[in-house]
PDB file of the backbone (N, CA, C, O) and the ligand in Angstrom, with CONECT records:
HET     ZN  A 101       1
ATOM      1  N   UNK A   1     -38.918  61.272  40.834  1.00  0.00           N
ATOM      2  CA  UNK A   1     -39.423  59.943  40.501  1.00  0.00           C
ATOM      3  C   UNK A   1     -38.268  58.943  40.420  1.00  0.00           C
ATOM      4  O   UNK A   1     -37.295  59.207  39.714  1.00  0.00           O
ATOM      5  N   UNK A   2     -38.340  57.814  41.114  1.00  0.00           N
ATOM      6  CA  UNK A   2     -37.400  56.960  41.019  1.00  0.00           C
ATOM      7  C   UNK A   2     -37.989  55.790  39.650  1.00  0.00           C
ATOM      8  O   UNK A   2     -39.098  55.500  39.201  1.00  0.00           O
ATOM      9  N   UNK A   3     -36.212  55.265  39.267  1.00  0.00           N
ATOM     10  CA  UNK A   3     -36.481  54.536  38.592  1.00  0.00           C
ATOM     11  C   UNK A   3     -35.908  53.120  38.959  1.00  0.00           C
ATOM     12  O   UNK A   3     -34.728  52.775  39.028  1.00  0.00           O
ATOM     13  N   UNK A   4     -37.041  52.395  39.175  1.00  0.00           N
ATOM     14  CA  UNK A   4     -36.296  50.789  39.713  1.00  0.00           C
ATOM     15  C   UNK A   4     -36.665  50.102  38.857  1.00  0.00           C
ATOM     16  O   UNK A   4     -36.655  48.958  39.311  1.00  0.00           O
ATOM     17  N   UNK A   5     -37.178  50.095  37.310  1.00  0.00           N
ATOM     18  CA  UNK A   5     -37.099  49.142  36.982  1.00  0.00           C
ATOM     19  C   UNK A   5     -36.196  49.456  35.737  1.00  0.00           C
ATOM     20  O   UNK A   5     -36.283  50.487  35.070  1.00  0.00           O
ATOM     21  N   UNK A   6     -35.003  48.056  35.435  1.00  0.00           N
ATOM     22  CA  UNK A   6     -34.212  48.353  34.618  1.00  0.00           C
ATOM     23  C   UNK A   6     -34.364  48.249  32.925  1.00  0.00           C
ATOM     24  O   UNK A   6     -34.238  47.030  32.812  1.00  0.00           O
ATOM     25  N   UNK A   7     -34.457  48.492  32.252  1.00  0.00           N
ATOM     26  CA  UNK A   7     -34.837  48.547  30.469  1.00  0.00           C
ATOM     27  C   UNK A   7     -33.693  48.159  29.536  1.00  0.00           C
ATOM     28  O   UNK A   7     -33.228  49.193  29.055  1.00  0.00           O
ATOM     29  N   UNK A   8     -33.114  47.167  29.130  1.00  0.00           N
ATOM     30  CA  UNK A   8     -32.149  47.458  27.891  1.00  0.00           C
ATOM     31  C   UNK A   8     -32.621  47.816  26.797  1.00  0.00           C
ATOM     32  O   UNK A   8     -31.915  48.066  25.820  1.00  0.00           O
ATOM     33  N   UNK A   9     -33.962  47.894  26.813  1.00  0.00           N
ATOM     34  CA  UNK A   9     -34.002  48.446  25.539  1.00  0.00           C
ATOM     35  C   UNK A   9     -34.418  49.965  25.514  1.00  0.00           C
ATOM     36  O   UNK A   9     -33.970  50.300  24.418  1.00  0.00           O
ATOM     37  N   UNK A  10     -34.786  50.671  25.855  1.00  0.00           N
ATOM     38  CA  UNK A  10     -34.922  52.089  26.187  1.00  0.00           C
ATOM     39  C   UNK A  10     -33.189  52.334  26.561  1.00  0.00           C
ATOM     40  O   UNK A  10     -32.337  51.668  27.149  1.00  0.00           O
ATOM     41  N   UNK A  11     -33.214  53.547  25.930  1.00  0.00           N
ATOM     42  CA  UNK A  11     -31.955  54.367  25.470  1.00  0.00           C
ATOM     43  C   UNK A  11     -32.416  55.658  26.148  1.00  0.00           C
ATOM     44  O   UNK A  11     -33.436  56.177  25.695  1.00  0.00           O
ATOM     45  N   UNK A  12     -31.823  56.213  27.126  1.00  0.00           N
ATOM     46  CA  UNK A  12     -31.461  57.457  27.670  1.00  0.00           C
ATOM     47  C   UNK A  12     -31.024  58.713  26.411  1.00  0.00           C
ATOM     48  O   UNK A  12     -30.388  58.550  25.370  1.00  0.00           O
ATOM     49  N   UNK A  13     -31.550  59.790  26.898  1.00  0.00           N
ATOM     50  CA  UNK A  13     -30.983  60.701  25.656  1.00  0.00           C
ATOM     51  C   UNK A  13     -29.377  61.317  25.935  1.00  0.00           C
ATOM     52  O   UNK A  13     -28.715  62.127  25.286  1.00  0.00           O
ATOM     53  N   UNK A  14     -29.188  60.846  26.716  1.00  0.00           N
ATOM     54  CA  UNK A  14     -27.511  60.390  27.382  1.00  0.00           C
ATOM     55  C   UNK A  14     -26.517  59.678  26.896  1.00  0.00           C
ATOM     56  O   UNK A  14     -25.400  60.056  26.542  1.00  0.00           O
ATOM     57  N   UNK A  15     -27.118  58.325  26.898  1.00  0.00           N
ATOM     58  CA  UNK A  15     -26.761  57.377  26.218  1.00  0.00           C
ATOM     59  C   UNK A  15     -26.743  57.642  24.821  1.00  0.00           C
ATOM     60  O   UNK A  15     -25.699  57.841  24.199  1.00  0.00           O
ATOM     61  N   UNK A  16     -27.755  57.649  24.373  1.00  0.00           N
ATOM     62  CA  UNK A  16     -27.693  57.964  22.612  1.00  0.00           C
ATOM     63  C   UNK A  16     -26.845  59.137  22.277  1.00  0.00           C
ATOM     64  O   UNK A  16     -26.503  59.174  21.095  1.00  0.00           O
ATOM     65  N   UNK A  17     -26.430  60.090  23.023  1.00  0.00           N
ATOM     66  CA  UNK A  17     -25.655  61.122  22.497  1.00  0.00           C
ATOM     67  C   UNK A  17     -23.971  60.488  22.922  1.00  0.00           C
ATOM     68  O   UNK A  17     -22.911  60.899  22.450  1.00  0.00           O
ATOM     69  N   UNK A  18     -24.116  59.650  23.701  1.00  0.00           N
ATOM     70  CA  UNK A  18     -22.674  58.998  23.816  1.00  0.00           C
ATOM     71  C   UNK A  18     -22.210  58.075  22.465  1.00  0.00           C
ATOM     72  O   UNK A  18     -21.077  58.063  21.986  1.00  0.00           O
ATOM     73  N   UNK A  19     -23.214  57.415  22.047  1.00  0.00           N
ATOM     74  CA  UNK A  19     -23.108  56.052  21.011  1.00  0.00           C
ATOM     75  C   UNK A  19     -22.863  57.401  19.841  1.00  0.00           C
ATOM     76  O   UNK A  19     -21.864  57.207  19.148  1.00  0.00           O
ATOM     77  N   UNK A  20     -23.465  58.455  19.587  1.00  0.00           N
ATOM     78  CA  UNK A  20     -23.269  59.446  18.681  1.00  0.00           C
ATOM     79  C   UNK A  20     -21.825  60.234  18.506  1.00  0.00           C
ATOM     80  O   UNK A  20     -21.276  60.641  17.482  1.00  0.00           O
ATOM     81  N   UNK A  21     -21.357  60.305  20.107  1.00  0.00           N
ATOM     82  CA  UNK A  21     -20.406  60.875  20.000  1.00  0.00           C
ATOM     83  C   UNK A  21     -18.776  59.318  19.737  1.00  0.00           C
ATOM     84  O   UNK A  21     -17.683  59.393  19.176  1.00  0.00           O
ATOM     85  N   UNK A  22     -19.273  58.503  20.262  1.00  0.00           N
ATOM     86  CA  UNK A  22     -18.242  57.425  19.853  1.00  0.00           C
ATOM     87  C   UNK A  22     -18.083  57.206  18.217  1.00  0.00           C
ATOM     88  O   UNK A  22     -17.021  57.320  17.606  1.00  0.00           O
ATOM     89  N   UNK A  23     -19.128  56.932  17.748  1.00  0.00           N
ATOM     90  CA  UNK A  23     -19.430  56.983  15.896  1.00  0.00           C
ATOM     91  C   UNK A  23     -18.845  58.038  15.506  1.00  0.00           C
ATOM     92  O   UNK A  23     -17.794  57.900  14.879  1.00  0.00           O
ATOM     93  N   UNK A  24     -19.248  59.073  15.709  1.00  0.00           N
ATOM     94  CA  UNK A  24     -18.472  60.459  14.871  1.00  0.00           C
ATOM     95  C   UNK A  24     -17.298  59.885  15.024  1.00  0.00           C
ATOM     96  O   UNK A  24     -16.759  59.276  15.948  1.00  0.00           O
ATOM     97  N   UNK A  25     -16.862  60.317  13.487  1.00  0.00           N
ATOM     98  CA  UNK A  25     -15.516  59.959  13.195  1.00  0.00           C
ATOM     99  C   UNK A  25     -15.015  58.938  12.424  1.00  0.00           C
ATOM    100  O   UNK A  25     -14.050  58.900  11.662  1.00  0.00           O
ATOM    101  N   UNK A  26     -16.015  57.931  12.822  1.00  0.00           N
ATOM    102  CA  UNK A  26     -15.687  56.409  11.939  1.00  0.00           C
ATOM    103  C   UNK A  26     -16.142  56.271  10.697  1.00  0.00           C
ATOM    104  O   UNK A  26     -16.115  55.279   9.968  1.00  0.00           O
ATOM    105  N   UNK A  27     -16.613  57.473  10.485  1.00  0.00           N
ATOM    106  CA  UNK A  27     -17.148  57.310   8.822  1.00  0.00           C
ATOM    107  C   UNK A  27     -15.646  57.815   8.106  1.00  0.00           C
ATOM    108  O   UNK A  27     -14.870  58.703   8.458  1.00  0.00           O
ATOM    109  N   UNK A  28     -15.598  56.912   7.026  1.00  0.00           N
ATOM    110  CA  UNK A  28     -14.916  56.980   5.853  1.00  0.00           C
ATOM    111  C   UNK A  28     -13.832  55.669   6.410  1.00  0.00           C
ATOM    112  O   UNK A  28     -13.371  55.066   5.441  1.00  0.00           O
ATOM    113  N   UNK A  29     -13.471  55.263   7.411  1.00  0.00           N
ATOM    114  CA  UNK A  29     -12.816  54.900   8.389  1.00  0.00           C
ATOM    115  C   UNK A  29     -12.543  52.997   7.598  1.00  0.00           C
ATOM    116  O   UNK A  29     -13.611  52.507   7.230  1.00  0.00           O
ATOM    117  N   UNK A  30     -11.718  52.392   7.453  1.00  0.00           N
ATOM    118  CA  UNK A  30     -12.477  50.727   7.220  1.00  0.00           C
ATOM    119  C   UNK A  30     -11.938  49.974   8.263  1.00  0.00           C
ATOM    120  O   UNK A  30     -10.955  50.183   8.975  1.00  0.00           O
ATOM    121  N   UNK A  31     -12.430  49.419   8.246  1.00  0.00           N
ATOM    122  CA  UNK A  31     -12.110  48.431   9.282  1.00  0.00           C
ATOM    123  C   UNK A  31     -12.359  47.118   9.061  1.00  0.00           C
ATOM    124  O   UNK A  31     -12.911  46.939   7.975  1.00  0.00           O
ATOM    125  N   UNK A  32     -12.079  45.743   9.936  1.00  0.00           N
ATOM    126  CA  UNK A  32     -11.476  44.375   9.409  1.00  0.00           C
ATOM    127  C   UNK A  32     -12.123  43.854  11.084  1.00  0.00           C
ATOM    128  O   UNK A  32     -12.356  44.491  12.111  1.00  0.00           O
ATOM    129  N   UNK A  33     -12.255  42.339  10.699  1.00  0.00           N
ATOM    130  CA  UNK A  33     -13.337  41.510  11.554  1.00  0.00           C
ATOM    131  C   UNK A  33     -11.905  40.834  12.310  1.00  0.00           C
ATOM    132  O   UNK A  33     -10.891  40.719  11.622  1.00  0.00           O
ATOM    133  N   UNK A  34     -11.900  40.430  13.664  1.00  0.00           N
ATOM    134  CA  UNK A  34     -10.765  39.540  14.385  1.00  0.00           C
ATOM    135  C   UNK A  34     -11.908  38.401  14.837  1.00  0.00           C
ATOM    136  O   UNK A  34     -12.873  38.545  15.588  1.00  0.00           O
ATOM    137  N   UNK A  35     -11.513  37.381  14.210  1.00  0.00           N
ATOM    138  CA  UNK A  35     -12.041  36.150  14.837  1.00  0.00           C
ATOM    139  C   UNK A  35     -11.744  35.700  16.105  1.00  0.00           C
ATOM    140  O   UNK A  35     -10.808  36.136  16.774  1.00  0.00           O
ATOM    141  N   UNK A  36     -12.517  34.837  16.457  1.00  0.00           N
ATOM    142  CA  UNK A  36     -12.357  33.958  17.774  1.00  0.00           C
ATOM    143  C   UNK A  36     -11.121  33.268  17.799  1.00  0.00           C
ATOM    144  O   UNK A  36     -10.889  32.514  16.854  1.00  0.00           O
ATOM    145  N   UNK A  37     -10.322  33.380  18.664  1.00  0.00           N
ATOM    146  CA  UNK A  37      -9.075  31.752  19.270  1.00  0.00           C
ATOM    147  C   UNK A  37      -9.407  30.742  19.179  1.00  0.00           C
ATOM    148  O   UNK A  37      -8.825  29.791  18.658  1.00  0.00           O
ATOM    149  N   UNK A  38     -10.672  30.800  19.809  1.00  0.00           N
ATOM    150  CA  UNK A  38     -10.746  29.748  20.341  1.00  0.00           C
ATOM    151  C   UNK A  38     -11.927  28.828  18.990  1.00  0.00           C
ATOM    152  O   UNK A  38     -11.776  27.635  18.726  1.00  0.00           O
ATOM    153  N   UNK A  39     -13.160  29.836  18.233  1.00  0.00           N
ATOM    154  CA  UNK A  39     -14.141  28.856  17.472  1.00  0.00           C
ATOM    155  C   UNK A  39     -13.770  29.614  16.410  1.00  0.00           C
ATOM    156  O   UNK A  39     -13.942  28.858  15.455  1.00  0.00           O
ATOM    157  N   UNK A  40     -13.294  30.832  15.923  1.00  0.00           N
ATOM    158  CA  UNK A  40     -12.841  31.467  14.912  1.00  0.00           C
ATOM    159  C   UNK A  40     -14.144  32.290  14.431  1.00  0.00           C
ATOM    160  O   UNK A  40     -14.181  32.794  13.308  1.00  0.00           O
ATOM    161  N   UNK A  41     -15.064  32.380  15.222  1.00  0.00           N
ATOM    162  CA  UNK A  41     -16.612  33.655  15.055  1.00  0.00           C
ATOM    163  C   UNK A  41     -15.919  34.302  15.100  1.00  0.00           C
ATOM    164  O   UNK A  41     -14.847  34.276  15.705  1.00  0.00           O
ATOM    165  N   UNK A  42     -16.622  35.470  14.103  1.00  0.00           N
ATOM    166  CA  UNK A  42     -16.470  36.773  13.964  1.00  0.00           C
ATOM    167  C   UNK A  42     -16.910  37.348  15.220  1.00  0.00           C
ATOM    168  O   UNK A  42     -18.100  37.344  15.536  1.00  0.00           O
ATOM    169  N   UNK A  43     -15.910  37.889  16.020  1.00  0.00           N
ATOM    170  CA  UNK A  43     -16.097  38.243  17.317  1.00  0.00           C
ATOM    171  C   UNK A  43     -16.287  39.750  17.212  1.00  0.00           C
ATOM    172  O   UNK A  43     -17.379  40.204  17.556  1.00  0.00           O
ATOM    173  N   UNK A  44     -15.099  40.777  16.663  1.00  0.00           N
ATOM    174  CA  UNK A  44     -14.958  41.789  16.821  1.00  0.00           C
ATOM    175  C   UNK A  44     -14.611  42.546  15.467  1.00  0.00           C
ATOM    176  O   UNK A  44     -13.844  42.068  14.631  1.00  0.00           O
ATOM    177  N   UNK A  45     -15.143  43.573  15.353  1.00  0.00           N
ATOM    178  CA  UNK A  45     -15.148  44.431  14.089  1.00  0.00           C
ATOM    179  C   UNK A  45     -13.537  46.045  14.507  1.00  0.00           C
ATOM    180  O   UNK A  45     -13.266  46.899  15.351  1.00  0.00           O
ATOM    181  N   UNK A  46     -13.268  45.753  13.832  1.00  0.00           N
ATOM    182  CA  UNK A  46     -12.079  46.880  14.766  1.00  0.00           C
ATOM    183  C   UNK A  46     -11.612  47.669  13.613  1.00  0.00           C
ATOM    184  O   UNK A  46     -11.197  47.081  12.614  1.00  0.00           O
ATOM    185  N   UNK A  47     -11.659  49.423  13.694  1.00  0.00           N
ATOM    186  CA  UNK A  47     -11.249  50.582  12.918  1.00  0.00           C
ATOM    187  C   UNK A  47      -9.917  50.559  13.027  1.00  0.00           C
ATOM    188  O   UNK A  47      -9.175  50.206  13.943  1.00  0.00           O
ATOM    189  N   UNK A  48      -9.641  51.169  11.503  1.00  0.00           N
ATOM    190  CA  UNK A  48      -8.082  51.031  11.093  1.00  0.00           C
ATOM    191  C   UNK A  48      -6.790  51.689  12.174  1.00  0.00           C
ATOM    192  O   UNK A  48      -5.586  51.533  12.381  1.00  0.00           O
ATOM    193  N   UNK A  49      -8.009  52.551  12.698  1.00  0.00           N
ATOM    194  CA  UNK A  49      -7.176  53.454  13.452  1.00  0.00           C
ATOM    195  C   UNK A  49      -7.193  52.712  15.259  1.00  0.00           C
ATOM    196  O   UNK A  49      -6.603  53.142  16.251  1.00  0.00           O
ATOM    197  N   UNK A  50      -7.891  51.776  15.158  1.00  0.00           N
ATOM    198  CA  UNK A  50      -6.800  51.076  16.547  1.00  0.00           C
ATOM    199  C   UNK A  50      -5.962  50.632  16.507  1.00  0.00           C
ATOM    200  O   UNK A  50      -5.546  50.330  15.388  1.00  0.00           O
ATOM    201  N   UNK A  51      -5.081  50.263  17.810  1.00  0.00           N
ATOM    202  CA  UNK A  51      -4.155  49.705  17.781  1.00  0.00           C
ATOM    203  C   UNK A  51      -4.049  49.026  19.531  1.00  0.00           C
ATOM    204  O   UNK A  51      -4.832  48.893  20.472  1.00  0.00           O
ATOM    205  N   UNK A  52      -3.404  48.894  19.407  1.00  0.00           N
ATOM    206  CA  UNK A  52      -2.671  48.101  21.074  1.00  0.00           C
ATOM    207  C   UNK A  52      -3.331  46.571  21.043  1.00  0.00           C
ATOM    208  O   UNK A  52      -3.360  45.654  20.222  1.00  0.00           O
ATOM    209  N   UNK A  53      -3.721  46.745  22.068  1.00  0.00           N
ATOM    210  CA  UNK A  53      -4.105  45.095  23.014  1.00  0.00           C
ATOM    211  C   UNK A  53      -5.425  45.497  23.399  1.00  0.00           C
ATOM    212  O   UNK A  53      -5.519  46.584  23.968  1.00  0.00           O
ATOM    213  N   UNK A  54      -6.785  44.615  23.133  1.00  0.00           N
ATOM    214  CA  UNK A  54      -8.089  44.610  24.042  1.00  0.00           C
ATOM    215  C   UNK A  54      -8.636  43.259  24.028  1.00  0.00           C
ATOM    216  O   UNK A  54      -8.105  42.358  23.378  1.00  0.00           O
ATOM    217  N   UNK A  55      -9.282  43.160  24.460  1.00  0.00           N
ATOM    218  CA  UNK A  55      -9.686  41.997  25.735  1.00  0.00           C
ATOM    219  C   UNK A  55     -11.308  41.996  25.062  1.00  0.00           C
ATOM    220  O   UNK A  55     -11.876  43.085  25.140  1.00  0.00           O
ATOM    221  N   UNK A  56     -12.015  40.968  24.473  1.00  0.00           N
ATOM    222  CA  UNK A  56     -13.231  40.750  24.108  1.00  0.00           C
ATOM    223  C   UNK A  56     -13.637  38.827  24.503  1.00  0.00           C
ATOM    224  O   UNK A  56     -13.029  37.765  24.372  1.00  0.00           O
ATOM    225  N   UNK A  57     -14.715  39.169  24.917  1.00  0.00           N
ATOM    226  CA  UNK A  57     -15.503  37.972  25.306  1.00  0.00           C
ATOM    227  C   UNK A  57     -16.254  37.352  23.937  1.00  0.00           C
ATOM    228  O   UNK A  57     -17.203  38.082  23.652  1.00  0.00           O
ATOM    229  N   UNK A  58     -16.129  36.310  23.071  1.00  0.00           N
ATOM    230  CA  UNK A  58     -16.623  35.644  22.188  1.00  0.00           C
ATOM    231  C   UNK A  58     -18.364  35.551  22.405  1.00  0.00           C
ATOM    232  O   UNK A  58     -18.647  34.672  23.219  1.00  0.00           O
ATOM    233  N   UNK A  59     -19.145  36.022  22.040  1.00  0.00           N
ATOM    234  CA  UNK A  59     -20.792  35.935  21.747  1.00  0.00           C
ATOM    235  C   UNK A  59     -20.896  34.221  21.534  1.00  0.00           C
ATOM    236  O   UNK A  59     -21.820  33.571  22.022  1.00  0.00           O
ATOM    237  N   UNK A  60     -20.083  33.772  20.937  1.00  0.00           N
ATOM    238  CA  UNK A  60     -20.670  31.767  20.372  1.00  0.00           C
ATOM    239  C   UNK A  60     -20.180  31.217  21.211  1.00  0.00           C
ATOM    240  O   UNK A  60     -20.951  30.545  21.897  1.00  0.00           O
ATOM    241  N   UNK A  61     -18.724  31.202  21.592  1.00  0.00           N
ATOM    242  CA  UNK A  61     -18.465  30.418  22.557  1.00  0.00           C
ATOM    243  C   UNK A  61     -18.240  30.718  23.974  1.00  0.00           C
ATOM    244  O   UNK A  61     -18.219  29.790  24.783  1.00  0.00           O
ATOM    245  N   UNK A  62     -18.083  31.835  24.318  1.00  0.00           N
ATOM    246  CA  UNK A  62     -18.215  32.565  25.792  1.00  0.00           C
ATOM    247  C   UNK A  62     -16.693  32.440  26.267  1.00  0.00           C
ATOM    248  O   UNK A  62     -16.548  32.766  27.445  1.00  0.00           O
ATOM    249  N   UNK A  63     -15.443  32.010  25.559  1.00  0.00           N
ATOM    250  CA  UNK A  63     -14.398  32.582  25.934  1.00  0.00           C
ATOM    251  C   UNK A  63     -14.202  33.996  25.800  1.00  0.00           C
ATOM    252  O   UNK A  63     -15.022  34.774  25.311  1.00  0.00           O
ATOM    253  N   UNK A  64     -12.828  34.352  26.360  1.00  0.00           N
ATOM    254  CA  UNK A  64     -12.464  35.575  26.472  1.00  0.00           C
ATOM    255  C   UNK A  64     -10.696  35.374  26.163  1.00  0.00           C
ATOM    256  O   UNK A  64      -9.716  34.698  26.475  1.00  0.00           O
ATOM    257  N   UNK A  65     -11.147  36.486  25.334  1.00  0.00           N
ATOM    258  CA  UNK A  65      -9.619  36.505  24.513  1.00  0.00           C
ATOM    259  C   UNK A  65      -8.543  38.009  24.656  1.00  0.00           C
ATOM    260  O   UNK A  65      -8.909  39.080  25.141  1.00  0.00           O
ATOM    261  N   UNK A  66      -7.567  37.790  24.253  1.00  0.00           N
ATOM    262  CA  UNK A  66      -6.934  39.116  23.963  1.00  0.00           C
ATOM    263  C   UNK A  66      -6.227  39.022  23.228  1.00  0.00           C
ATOM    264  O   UNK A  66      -5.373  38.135  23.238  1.00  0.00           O
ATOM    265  N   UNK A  67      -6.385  40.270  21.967  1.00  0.00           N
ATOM    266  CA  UNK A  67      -6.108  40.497  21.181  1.00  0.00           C
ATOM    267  C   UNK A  67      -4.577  41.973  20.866  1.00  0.00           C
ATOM    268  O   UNK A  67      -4.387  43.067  21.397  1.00  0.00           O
ATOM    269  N   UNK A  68      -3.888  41.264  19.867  1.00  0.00           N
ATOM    270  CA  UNK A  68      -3.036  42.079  20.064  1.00  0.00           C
ATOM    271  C   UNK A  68      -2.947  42.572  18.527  1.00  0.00           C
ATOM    272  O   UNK A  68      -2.479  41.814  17.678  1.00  0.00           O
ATOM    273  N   UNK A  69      -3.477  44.056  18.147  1.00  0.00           N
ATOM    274  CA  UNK A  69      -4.063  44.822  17.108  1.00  0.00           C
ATOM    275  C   UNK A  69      -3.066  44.902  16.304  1.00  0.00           C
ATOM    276  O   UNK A  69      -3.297  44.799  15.100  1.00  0.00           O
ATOM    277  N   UNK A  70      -1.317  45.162  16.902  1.00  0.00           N
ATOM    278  CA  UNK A  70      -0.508  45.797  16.035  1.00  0.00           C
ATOM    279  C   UNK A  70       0.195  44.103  15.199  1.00  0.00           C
ATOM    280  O   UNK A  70       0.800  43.995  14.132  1.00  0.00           O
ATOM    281  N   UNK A  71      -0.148  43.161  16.062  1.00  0.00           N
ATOM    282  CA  UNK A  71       0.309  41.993  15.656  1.00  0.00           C
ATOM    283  C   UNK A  71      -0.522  41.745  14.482  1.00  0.00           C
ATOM    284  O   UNK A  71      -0.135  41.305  13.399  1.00  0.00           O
ATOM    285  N   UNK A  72      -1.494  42.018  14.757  1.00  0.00           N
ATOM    286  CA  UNK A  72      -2.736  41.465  13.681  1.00  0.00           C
ATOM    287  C   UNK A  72      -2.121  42.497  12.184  1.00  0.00           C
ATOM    288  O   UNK A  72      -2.103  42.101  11.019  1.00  0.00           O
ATOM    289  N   UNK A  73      -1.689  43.802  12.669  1.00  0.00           N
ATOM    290  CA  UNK A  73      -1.895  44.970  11.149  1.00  0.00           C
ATOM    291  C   UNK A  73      -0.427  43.961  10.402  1.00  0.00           C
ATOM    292  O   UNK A  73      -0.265  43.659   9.219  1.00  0.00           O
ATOM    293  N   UNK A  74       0.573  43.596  11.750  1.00  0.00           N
ATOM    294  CA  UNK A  74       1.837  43.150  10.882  1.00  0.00           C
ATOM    295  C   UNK A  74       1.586  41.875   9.933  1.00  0.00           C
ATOM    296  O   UNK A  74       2.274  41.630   8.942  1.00  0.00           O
ATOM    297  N   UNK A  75       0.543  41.131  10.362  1.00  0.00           N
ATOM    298  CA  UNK A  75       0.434  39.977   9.332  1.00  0.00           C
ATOM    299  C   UNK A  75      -0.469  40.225   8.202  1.00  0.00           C
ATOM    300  O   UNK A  75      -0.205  39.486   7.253  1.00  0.00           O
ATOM    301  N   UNK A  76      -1.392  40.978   8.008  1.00  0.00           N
ATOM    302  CA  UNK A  76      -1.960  41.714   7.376  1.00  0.00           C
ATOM    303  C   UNK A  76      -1.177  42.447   6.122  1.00  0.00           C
ATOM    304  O   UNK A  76      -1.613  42.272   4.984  1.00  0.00           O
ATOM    305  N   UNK A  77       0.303  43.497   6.406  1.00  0.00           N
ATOM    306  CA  UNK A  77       0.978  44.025   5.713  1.00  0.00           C
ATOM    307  C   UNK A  77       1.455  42.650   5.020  1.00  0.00           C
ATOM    308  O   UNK A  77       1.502  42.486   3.801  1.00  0.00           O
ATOM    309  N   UNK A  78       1.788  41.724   5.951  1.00  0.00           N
ATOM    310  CA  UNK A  78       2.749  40.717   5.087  1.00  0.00           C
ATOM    311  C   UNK A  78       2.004  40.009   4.342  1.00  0.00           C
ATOM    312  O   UNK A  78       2.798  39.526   3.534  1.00  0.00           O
ATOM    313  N   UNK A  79       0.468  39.447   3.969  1.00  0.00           N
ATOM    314  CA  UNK A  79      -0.468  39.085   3.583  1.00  0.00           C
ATOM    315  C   UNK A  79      -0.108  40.193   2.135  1.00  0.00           C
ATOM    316  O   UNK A  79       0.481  39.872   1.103  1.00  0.00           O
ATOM    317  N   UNK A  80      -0.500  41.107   2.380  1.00  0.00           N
ATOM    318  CA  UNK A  80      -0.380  42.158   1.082  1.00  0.00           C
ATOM    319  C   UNK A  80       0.763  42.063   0.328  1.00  0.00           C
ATOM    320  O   UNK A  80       0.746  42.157  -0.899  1.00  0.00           O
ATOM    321  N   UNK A  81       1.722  41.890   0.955  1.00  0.00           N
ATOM    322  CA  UNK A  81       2.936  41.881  -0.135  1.00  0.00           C
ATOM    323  C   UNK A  81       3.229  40.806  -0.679  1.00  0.00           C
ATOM    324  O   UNK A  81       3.973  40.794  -1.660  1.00  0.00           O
ATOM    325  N   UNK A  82       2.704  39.676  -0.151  1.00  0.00           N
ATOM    326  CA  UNK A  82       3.274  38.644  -0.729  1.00  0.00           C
ATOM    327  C   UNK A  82       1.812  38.426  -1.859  1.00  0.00           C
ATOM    328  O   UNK A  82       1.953  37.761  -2.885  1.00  0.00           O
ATOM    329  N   UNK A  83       0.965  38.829  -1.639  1.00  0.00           N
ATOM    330  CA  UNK A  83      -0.034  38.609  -3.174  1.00  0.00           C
ATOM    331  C   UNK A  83      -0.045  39.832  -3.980  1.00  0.00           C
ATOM    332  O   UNK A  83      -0.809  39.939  -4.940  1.00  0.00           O
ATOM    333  N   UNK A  84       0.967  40.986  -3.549  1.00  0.00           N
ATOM    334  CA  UNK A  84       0.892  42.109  -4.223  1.00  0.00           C
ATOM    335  C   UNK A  84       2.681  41.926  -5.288  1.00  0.00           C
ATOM    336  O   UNK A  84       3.020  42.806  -6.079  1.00  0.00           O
TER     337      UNK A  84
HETATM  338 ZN    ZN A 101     -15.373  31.857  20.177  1.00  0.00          ZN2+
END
């Protein structure tokens, strides 16, 4: 049986065991919101345990940004010490 018509909302039992297998793990995990450049929306939600550089498209304003994770943890540390 072919399938030509496309669904976003129907989830493959494929799919759902992928979104299952990406999650495992992130529990106990915290993580911190990176705003927009460009309108400052909460664009992206990101676990403690990333790091590097990724590339996200803004939902409000439809730019596209890149983000650099380890830059973000260093101002973050320095945020802490100076109110700690
Ligand atoms: Zn934006």
């Amino acid at each position: 049986m072919r399938m030509d018509s496309h669904s976003k909302m129907r989830l493959s039992d494929k799919t759902l065991e992928k979104i299952r297998r990406h999650e495992a793990g992130t529990e106990g995990l915290s993580y911190r919101t990176i705003t927009c450049h460009h309108c400052e929306h909460k664009t992206i939600q990101i676990f403690e345990d990333s790091s590097g550089h990724i590339r996200a498209k803004c939902k409000k304003c439809g730019e596209e940004s890149t983000y650099n994770l380890a830059l973000r943890r260093m101002i973050v540390k320095w945020n802490r010490r100076g109110l700690g």
